[in-house]
ZAMARGU-4260 file (C-alpha; in steps of 0.2 Angstrom, whole numbers, plus 5000, padded with zeros to 4 digits):
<rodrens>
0) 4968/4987/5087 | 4974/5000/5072 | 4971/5017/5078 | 4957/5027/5068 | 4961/5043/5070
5) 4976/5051/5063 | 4993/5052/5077 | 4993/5067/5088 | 5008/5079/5082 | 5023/5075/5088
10) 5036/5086/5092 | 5051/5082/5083 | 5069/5087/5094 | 5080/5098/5089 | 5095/5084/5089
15) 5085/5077/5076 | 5079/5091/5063 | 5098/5098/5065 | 5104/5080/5059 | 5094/5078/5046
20) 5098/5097/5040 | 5083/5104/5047 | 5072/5093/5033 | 5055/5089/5041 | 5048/5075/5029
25) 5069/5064/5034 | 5068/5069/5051 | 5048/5065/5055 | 5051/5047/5045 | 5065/5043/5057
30) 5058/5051/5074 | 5040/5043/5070 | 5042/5028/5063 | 5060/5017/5069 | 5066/5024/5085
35) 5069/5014/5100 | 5052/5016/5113 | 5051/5013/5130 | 5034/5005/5138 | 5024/5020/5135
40) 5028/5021/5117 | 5040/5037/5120 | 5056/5038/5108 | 5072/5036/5118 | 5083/5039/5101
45) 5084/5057/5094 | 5097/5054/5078 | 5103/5038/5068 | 5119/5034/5075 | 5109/5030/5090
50) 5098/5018/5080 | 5112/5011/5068 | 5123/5008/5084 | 5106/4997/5091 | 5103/4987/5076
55) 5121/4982/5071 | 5123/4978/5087 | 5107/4966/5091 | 5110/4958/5074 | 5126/4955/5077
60) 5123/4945/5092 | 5118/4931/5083 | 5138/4926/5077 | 5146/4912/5084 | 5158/4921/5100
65) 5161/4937/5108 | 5175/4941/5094 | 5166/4938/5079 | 5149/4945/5087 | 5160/4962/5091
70) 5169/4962/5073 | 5153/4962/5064 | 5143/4973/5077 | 5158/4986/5069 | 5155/4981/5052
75) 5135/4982/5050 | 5139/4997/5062 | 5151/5006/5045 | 5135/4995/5032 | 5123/5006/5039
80) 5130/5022/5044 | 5126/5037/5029 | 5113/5026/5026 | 5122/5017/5014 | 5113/5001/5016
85) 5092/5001/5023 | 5088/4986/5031 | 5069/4984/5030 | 5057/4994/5043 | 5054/4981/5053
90) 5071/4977/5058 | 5075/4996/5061 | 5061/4997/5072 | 5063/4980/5081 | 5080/4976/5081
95) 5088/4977/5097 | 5070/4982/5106 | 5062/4974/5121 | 5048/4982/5125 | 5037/4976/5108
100) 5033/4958/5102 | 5040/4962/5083 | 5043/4951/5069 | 5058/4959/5061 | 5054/4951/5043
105) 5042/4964/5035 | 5030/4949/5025 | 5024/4932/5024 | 5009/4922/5013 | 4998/4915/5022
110) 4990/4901/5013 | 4971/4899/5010 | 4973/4881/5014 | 4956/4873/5009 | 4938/4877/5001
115) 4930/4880/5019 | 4924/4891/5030 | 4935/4883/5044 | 4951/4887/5031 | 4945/4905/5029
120) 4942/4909/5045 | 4956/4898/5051 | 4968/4913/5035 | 4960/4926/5047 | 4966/4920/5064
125) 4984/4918/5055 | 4984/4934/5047 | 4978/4944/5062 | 4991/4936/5073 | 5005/4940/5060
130) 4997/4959/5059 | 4999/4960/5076 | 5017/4956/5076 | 5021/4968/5064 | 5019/4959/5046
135) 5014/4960/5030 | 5002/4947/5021 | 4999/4940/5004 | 4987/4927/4997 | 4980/4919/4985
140) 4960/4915/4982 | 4960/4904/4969 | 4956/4887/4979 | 4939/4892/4982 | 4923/4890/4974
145) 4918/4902/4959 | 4900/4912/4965 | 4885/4898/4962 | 4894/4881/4965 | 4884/4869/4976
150) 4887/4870/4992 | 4881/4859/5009 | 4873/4871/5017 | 4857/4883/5019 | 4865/4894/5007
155) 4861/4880/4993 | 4874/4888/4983 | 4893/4898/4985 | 4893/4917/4987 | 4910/4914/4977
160) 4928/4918/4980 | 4926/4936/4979 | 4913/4939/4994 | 4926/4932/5006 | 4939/4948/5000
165) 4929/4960/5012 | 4934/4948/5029 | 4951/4949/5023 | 4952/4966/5019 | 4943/4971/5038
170) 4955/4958/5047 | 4969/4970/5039 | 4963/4986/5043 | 4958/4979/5062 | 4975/4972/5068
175) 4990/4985/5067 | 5007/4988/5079 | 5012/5006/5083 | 5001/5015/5075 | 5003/5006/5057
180) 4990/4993/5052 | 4994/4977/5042 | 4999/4976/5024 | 4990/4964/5012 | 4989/4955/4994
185) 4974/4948/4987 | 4977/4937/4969 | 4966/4926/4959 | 4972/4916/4945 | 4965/4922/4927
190) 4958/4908/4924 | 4949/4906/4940 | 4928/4906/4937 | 4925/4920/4947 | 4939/4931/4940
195) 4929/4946/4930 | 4919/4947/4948 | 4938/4949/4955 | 4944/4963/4942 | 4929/4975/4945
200) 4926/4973/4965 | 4938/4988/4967 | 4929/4995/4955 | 4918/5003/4971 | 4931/5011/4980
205) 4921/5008/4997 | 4925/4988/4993 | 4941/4981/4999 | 4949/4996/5006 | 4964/4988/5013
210) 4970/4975/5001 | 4982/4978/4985 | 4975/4964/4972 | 4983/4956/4959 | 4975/4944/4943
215) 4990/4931/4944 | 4991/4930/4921 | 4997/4916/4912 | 5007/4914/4896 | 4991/4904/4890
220) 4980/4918/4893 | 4992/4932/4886 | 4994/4921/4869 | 4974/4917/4869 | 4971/4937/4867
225) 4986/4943/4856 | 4975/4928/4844 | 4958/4932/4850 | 4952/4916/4854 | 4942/4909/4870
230) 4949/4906/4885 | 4944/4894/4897 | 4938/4898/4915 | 4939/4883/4925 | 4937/4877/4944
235) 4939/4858/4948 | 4938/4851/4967 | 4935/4830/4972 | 4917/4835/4978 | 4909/4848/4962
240) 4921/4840/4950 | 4925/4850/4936 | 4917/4867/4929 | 4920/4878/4914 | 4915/4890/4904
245) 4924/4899/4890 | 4926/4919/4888 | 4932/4930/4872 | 4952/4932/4880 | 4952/4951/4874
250) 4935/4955/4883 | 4942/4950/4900 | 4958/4958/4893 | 4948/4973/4891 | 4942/4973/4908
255) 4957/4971/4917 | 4965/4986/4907 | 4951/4996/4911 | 4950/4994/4928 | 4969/4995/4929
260) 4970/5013/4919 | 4951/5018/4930 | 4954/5013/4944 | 4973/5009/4946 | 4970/4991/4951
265) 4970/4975/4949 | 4990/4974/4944 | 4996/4962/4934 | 5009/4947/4940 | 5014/4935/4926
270) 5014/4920/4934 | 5023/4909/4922 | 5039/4923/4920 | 5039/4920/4940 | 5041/4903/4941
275) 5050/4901/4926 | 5061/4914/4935 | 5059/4909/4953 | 5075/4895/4958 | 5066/4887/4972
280) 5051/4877/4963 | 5057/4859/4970 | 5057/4851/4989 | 5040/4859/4995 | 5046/4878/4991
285) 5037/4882/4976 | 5030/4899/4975 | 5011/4902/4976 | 5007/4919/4978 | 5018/4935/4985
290) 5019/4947/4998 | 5009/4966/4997 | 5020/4975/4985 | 5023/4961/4973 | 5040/4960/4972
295) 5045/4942/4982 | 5035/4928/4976 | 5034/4916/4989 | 5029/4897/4997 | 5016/4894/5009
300) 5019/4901/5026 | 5036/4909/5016 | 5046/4925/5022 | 5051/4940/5015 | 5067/4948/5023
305) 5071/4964/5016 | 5089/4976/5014 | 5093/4989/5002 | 5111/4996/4994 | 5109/5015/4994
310) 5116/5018/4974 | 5115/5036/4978 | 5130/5034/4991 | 5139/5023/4980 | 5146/5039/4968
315) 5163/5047/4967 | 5163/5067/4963 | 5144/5066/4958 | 5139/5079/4945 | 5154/5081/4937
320) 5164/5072/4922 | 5176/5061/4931 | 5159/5055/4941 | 5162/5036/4943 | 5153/5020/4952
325) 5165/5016/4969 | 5164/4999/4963 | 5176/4995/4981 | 5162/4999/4990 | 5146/4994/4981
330) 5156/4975/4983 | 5158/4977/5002 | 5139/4985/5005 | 5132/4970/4995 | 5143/4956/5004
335) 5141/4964/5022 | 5122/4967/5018 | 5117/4949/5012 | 5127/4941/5030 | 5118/4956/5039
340) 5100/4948/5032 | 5107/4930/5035 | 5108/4937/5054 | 5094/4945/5053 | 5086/4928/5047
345) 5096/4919/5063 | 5090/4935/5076 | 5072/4930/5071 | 5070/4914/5074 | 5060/4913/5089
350) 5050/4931/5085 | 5040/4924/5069 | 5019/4925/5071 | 5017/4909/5069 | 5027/4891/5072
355) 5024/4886/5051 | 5032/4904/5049 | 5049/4898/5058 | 5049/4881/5048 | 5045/4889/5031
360) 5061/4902/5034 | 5071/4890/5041 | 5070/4878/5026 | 5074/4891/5011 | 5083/4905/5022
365) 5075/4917/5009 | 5083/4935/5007 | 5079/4950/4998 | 5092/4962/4995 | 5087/4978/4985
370) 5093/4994/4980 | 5087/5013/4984 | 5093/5025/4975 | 5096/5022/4956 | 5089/5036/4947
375) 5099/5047/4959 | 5114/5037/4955 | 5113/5039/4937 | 5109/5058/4938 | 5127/5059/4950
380) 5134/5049/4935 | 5126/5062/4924 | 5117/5049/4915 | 5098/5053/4910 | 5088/5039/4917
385) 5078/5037/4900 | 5094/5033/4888 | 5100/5021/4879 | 5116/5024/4889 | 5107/5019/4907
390) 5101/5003/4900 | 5120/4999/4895 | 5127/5006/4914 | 5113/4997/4923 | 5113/4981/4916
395) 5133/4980/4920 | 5130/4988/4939 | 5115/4973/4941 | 5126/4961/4935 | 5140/4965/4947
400) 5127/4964/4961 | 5119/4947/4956 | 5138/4939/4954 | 5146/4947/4971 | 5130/4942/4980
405) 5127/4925/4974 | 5145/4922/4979 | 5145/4929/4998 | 5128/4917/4997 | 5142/4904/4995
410) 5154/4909/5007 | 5142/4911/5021 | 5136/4892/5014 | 5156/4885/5016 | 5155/4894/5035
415) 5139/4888/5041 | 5131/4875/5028 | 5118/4878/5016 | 5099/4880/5015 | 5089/4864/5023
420) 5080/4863/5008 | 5095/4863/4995 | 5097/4851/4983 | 5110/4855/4970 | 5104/4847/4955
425) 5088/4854/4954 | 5095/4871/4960 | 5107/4872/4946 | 5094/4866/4933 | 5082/4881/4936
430) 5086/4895/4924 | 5089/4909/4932 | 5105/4901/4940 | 5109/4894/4921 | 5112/4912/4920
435) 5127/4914/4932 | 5142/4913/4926 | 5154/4897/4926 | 5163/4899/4941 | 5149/4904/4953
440) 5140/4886/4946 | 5154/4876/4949 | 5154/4883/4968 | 5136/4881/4970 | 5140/4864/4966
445) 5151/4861/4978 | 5147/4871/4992 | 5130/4873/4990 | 5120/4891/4992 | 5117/4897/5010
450) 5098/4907/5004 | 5088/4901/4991 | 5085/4915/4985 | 5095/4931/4984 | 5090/4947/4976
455) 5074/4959/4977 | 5069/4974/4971 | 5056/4981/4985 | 5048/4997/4988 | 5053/5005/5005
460) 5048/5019/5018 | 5064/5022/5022 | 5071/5030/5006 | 5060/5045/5013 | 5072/5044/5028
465) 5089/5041/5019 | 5081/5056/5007 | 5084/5046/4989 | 5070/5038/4976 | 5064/5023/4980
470) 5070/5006/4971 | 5072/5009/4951 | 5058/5021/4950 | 5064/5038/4944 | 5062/5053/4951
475) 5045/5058/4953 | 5044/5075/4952 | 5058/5087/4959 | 5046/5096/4969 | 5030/5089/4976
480) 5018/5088/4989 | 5017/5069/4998 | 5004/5063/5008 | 5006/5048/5022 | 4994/5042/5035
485) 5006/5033/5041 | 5012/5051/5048 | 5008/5060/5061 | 5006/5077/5050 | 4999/5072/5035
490) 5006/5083/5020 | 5020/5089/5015 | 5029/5098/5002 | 5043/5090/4997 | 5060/5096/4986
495) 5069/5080/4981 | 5086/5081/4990 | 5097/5074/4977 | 5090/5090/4966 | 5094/5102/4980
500) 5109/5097/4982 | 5115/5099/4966 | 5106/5116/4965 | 5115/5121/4978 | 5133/5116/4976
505) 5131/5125/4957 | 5120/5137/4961 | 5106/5135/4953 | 5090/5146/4956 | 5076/5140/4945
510) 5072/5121/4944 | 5069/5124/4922 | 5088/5126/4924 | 5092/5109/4929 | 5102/5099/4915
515) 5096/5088/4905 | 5101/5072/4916 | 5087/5074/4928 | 5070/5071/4922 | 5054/5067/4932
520) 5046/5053/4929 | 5030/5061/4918 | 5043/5065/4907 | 5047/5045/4904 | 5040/5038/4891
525) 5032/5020/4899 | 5039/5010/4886 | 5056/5015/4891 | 5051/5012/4913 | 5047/4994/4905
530) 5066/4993/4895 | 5072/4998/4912 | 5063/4984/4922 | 5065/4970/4912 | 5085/4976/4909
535) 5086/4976/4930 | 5075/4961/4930 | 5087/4949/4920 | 5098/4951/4938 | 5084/4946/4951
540) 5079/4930/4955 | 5064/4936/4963 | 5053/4951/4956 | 5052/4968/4956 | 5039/4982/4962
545) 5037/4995/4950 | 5024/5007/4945 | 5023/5016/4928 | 5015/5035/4930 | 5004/5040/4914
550) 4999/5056/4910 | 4977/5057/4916 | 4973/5058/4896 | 4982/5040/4891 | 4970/5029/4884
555) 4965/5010/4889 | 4974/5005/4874 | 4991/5015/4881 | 4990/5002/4898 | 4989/4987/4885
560) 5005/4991/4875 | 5013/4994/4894 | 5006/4976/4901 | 5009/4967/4883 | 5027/4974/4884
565) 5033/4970/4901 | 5026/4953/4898 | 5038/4951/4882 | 5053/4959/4889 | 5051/4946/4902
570) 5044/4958/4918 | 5036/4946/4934 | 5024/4958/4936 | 5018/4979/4933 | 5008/4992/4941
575) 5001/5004/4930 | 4998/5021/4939 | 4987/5036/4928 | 4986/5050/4938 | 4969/5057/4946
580) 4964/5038/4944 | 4967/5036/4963 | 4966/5049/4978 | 4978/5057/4989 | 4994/5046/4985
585) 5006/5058/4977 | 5003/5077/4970 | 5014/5083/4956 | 5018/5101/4961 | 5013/5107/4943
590) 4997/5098/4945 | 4993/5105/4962 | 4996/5125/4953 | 4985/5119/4937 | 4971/5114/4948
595) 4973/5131/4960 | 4974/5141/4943 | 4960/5134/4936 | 4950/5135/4952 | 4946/5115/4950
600) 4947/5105/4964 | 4960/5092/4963 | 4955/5075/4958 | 4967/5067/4966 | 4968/5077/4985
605) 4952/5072/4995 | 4946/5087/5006 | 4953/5084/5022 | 4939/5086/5037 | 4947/5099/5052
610) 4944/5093/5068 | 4929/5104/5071 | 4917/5112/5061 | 4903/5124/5063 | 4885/5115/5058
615) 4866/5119/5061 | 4855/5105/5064 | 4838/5109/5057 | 4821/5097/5064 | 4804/5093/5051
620) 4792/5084/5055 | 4787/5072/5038 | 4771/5058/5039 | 4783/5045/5043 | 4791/5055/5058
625) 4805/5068/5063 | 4819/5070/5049 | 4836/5076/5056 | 4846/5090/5043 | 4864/5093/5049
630) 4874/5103/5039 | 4892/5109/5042 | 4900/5119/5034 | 4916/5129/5032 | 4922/5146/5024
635) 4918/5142/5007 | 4898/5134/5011 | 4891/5118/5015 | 4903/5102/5018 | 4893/5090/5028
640) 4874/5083/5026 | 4869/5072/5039 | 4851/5066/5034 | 4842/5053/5047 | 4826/5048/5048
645) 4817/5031/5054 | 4823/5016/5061 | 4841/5005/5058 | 4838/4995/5045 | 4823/5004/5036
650) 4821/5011/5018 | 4818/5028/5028 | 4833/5027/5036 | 4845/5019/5020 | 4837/5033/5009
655) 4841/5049/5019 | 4857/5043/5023 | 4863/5041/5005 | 4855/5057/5003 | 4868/5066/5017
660) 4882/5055/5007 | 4879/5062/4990 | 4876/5079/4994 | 4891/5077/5007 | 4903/5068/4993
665) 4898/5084/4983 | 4902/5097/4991 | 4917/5091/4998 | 4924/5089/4978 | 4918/5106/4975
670) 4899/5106/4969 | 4888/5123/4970 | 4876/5121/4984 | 4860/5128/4972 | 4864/5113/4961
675) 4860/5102/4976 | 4843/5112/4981 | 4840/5113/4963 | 4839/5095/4960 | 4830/5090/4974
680) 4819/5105/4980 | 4801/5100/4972 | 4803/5083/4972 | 4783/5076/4976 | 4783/5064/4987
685) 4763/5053/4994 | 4759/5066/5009 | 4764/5084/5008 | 4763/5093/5025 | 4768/5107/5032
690) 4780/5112/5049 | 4786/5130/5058 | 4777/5138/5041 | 4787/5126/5029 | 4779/5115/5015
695) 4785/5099/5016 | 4785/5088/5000 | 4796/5074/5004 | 4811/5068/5013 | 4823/5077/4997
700) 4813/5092/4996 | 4816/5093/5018 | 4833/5091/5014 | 4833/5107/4997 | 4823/5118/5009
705) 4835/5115/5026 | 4852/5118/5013 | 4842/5135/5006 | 4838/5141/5022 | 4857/5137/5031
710) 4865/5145/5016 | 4851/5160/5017 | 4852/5163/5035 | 4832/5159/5034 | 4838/5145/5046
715) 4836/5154/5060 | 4820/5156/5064 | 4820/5138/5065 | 4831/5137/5077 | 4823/5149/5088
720) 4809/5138/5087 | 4816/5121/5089 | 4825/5130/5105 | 4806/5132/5114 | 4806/5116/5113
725) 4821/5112/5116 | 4821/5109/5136 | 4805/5099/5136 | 4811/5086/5122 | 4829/5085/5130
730) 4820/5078/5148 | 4810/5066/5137 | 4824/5061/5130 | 4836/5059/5144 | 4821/5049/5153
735) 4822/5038/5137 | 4841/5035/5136 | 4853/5044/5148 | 4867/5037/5136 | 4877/5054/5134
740) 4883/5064/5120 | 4888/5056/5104 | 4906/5050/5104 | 4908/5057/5086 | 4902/5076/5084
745) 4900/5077/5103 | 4885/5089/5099 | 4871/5077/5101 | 4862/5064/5112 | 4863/5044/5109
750) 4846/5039/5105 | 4840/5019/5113 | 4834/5011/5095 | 4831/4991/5087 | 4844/4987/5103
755) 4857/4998/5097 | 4863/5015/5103 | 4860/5031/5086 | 4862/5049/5085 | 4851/5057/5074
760) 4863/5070/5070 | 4878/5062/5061 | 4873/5045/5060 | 4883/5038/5072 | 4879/5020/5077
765) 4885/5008/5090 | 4881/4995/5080 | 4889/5000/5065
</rodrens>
């Protein structure tokens, strides 16, 4: 099951802080997340070598003899040392490790294989088995019913496609290994009937919490609102035959962007650049969908297998004017790194979740090798990443990459055969392998390809551990504070290293004084991240995952020109990131001394709860029974409001509840406590009454009076007299129950109620 709670702090050994220069963030990445564990989860690895030595080894061992199998174990062993090629986290955490049933391939899509409950409960049971081992997982919705079709059932009609998100989302967030839960995309076509209903459901942030969503756009659509016509929304099965209805294209248009600039979601993938792009669409291995971060379209039951060149390795006398590209070894990285994921491929044969998982990898031998590293490349190369200049010097270094990989792809295909599902006509009539040069066509022809597909652009955790920026993105700020749950310790302030380091070998005290060849990534205009992703995207056979920051003031119609334009230049797909409009992710250092300085609370860091907190729970007695006030609170006032009162499942119960939430989701973002009081203090309710010298006007103005006398101190004296009480209602009540003290705050007793186990103090349930 996925743990809950956050990891208990490790203790990370001094072997592996010296290694990684005594950098906390590198050095907790690697200790926390990839190292070798024994049957107790303990880490038996203190530095890379140790784990670089492992995995060249284990992968390794699938070559042919003992010769080969030593030759390359040397080779990977020189690929990944300095970290100049990261192979995906699941292969650095399972590779070479016995203890742990672990899929080393770090997604699959899992197909919703039929409009029935059996197929979507039959997705779960495939999902959660593929969690388990380690995976990520996408999927598409778009085969069942839009909300009100006829159904054969006592429903009479469907609760649509939609309604079926929340299952998915709770099997993800159920099933994790080793302390990490499962990764998953949701899509929907845009021309699906429920679709509007699939843009807004994240409008609610409580609503599918553990899914990334995607509207899968087509060229139709995209046309229909740069004319403003209708659009047609259309579902058509053998038993309900066809529906439609139409929609202005540029009202659903609307919607999306808004939710996308609002609430940072749903992305954007335009389907028909993907398979227009994608050269596998013949013999069963057309794309449907693709895995959690976008960026590898792939068939039913198909498999993502990541690697990434380190470009930020790749640089001779950085920073200065005879800076140059070692073009020697970016060729070797990029050929040992694709026969390292073909390997890998060959290691994991019998360690997939599922038997359709082994044949769907088996027939297309898909890769994905990426890069880390870019914009610290370019500043090494003293090349600002938003210049005309960049886009020149990265379209060149892509193509080099595409060629010299597509031609290992070969050479592996000479020595072991190509992909099952090869077929070199139709491989050489998709586009994208148009695009290859002449030479490279004419030995595809004849020697066939050994992966279908080559070439990636992913995000990856392990860019924190080899201290570069992740994929193309830019720098995003060269200070900040980053949080991840993954982490045992949740924050931390972070200086980019690739800025260090050239502060330090030039001496350079004040970050203002950097040179103009390093810029943030607020500081890029989006219209110029888009140039930059189509330009890398013309090399990639699959897709990209990129996310374009905007400043918190950009307006709906900025996120449209940024989705109209990555359509045009040709992008597979965008995420569009303005900042505040999400929580917690990542905190600009200059927005983090704005919001101190002005005393706000930042919109975008959720108050984080200690582990215990000093509270006062206050008794009244209301007509319709006891109503239970907790409040918690912290130096700067109240921070909880736990409100309960009636029976599970009652209007009593529901209203005071959402009562605690409120006042609970206010404080915690700053609010004045007298506002609170204010508003609700008065408030008449049927009955008025009185209790311990208190008028009682209703369940909110119990709630105003207990928050006036905490913060007073008046509270007191009703605690004194709740506590002559105290001993004769806790022997009823352990008569009643005997079910101990609450599992959550550990301060109250369980209460026996409608079959389920409460406590009337912070609304823990048993049930739920």
């Amino acid at each position: 099951m996925g743990n809950e709670n956050q990891l208990e702090q490790v203790t990370i050994p001094r072997e592996t802080l010296d290694f990684f220069n005594r950098d906390e963030l590198r050095a907790r990445a690697f200790y926390e997340r990839y190292t070798l564990r024994d049957t107790q989860g303990l880490q038996l690895e203190k530095t890379p070598p140790e784990m670089w030595r492992r995995v060249s080894t284990a992968i390794a061992s699938t070559e042919t003899d003992e010769t080969k199998r030593k030759e390359w174990g040397e080779k990977f062993y020189w690929l990944l040392e300095g970290f100049k090629f990261m192979p995906g986290g699941r292969i650095l955490f399972g590779a070479g490790q016995k203890n742990y049933k672990a899929t080393m391939l770090n997604c699959y899509v899992i197909p919703v294989k039929a409009d029935t409950i059996e197929a979507i409960f039959d997705w779960c049971k495939e999902a959660a088995r593929t969690y388990s081992y380690g995976g990520g997982v996408g999927t598409d919705i778009s085969i069942l019913r839009p909300r009100g079709a006829r159904v054969n059932n006592a429903a009479l009609t469907s609760s649509g496609a939609v309604s079926f998100m929340e299952i998915m989302s709770e099997t993800t967030h159920s099933i994790g290994q080793a302390g990490r839960r499962g990764a998953l995309m949701i899509t929907i076509l845009v021309d699906h009937p429920d679709v509007l209903e699939f843009i807004k459901v994240k409008r609610n942030i409580k609503n599918v919490r553990y899914a990334n969503i995607s509207v899968r756009v087509t060229d139709e659509f995209m046309h229909a609102v740069e004319q403003d016509k209708d659009f047609t929304l259309w579902y058509e099965s053998p038993k309900l035959g066809r529906m439609e209805k139409k929609v202005r294209a540029r009202e659903l248009w609307k919607e999306l962007v808004t939710s996308a600039r609002d609430w940072a979601e749903p992305g954007l993938i335009f389907w028909d650049n993907v398979v227009r792009g994608s050269p596998s669409e013949y013999n069963g291995m057309n794309v449907i969908t693709t895995n959690p971060c976008s960026e590898q379209p792939l068939e039913p039951y198909g498999v993502c297998n990541l690697g990434h060149l380190n470009l930020n390795t790749m640089v001779n006398s950085p920073f200065t004017e005879n800076a140059a590209v070692d073009w020697g070894m970016l060729e070797m990285t990029v050929r040992y790194g694709v026969r390292f994921l073909d390997d890998t491929l060959l290691y994991n044969n019998d360690r997939h979740p599922l038997p359709e998982q082994a044949e769907g990898c088996a027939r297309s031998r898909r890769v994905g090798l990426g890069v880390i590293g870019l914009s610290d490349m370019l500043s090494k190369m003293r090349i600002k990443y938003d210049s005309e200049e960049a886009l020149k010097f990265v379209d060149e270094l892509f193509e080099r990459i595409k060629t010299t990989a597509y031609d290992e792809s070969i050479e592996l295909a000479k020595e072991r055969g190509p992909f099952p599902g090869f077929d070199a006509d139709k491989h050489l009539s998709r586009p994208f392998v148009q695009g290859l040069n002449d030479e490279l066509r004419k030995k595809i022809k004849e020697y066939g390809l050994r992966n279908v597909a080559i070439l990636t652009v992913p995000p990856t955790g392990g860019s924190v551990m080899a201290g570069t920026t992740n994929g193309i993105e830019p720098v995003f700020a060269f200070s900040y504070t980053r949080r991840s749950e993954s982490l045992s310790q949740e924050f931390f302030k972070v200086y980019h290293p690739v800025v260090r380091e050239y502060m330090e070998k030039f001496r350079v005290a004040e970050e203002k004084d950097l040179p103009e060849f390093f810029v943030p990534a607020h500081k890029i205009k989006p219209e110029f991240r888009v140039r930059m992703q189509g330009t890398v995207q013309k090399h990639i056979d699959s897709a990209i995952s990129s996310t374009v920051n905007i400043d918190e003031k950009s307006t709906v119609e900025d996120v449209e020109r940024i989705y109209m334009q990555a359509w045009k230049v040709g992008c597979k797909g965008i995420t569009v990131y303005r900042e505040g409009s999400r929580e917690g992710i990542l905190i600009t250092e200059e927005k983090q001394k704005e919001n101190e300085k002005s005393g706000a609370v930042a919109e975008d860091k959720e108050w984080t709860r200690p582990k215990s907190m000093t509270g006062d729970t206050l008794t009244y007695r209301l007509p319709q029974g006891s109503i239970y006030i907790t409040i918690n609170t912290d130096s700067t006032g109240p921070k909880e409001v736990f409100v309960n009162m009636g029976r599970t499942g009652s209007d009593d119960k529901s209203y005071s509840e959402a009562i605690g939430r409120l006042a609970s989701l206010y404080f915690q973002k700053g609010g004045d406590v007298k506002d609170v009081i204010r508003s609700l203090k008065g408030i008449q309710g049927r009955t008025p009454t009185w209790d311990h010298g208190v008028q009682l006007l209703s369940m909110p103005d119990a709630v105003a009076k207990a928050l006036e006398a905490v913060t007073t101190g008046a509270h007191q004296a009703v605690i004194d007299k709740n506590a002559t009480l105290g001993p004769a209602r806790k022997e009823s009540e352990e008569k009643l129950i005997g079910l101990g003290d609450c599992p959550k705050c550990h301060e109250h007793m369980l209460v026996s109620e409608s079959g389920c186990e409460d406590c009337k103090a912070c609304g823990y349930s048993r049930c739920g």
